[in-house]
C-alpha distance (Angstrom), angle and dihedral (degrees) to the residues before:
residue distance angle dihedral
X1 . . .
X2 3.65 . .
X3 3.88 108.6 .
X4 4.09 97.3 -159.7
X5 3.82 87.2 46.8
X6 3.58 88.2 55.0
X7 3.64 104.0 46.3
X8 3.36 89.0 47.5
X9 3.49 96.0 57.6
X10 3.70 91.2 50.9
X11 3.97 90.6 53.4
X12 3.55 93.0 49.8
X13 3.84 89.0 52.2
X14 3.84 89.9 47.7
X15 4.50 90.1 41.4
X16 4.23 79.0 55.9
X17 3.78 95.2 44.5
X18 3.44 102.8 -117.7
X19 3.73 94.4 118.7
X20 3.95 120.0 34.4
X21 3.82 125.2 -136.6
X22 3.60 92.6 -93.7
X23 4.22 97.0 43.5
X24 4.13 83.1 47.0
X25 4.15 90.3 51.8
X26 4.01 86.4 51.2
X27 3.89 96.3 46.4
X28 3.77 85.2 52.3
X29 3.45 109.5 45.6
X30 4.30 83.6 50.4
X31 3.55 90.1 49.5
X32 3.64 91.7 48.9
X33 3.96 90.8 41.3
X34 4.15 88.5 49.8
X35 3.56 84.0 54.8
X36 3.30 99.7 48.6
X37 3.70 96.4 55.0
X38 3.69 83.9 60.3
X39 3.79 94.2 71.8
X40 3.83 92.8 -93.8
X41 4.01 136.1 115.7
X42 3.64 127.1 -84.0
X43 3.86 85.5 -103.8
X44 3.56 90.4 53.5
X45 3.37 98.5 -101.2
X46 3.67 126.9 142.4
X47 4.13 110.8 -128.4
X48 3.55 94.4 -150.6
X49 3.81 120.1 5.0
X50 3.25 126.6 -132.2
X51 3.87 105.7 -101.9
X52 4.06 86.5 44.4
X53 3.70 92.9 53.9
X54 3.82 87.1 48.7
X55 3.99 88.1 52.3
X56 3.70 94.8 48.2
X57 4.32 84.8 52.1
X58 3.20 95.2 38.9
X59 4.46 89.2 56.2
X60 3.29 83.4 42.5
X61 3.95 98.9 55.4
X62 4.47 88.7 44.9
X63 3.48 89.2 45.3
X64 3.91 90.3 54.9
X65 3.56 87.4 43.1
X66 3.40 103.0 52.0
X67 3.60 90.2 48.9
X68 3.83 94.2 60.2
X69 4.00 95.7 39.4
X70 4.03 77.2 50.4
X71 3.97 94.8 47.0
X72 4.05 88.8 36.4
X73 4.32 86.3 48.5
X74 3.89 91.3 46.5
X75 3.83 96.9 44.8
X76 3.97 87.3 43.8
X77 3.33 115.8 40.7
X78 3.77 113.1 5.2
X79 3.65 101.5 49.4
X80 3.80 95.3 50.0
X81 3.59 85.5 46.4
X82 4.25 86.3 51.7
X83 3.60 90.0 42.1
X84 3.90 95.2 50.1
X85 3.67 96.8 47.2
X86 3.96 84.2 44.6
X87 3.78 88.8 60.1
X88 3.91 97.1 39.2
X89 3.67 88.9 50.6
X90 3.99 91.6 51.2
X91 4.07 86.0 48.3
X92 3.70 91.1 56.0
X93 3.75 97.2 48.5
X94 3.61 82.6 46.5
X95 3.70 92.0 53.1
X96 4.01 90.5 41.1
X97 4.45 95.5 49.0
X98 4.38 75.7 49.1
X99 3.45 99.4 49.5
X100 3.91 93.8 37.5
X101 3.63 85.7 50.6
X102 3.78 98.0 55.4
X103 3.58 91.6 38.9
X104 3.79 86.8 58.2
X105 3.59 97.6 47.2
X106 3.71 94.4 50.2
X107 3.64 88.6 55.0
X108 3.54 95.3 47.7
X109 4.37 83.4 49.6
X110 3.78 87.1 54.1
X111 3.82 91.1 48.2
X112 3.24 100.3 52.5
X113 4.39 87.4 37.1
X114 3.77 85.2 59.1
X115 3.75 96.6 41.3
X116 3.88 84.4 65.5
X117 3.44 100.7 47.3
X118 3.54 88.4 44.4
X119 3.75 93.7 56.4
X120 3.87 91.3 39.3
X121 4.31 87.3 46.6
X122 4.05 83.5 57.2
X123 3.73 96.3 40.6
X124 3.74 89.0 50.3
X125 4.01 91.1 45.0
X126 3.84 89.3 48.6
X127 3.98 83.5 54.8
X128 3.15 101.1 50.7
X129 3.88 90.6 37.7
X130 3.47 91.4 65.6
X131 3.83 93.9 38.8
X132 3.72 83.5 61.2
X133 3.58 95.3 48.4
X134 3.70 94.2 45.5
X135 3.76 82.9 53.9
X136 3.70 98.1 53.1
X137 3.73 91.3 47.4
X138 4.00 98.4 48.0
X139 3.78 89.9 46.8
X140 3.82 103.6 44.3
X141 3.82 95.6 -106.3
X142 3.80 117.2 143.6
């Protein structure tokens, strides 16, 4: 039903004096009522058509959907993904403190390694030092 089609029918009738002001005001208010109880405005009006109230569910329905196939992605694929690069990362800076660690120790090995040679090399050049000296002095050499 087509409300301005209607109305003006009814003013037409009442502009050719089959209806009177008053019979007019009666048709119109019913016609608006009618309409009304079809989920429309007291002008006749719809408040939301049809194809936009389909629109609005229709956003509604993606946007619900997207935000599972988003919640269903995240839970699936990128936190596993987080979670496994969390791990490898904790693997490697366990593999780095190890390798740090043994790297230290062998340095501190070779420290104390060449601390001994170094105090045996002196010893030894003390020795023969002295040797030399003892030499010098038995021979005549200055």
């Amino acid at each position: 039903m087509n409300v301005g089609s209607e109305l003006e029918k009814l003013n037409n009738l009442r502009l050719k004096g089959v209806l009177t002001d008053a019979e007019f005001a009666v048709a119109k208010s019913k016609l608006l009522s009618e309409l009304s109880k079809e989920g429309t405005v007291d002008s006749g009006v719809h408040l939301l058509g049809s194809a936009a109230s389909k629109y609005v569910n229709l956003k509604i329905a993606t946007f619900i959907v997207a935000a599972v196939l988003a919640t269903v992605f995240f839970f699936t694929f990128f936190l596993p993904q987080w979670q496994k690069i969390d791990r490898d990362f904790d693997e490697a800076s366990l593999r780095r403190k190890q390798f740090s660690d043994q790297v230290n120790k062998e340095i501190s090995d070779r420290q104390i390694d060449f601390n001994k040679k170094s105090e045996h090399f002196d010893k030894e050049y003390e020795k023969a030092s002295k040797e030399i000296d003892d030499f010098k002095r038995k021979n005549g050499f200055k």
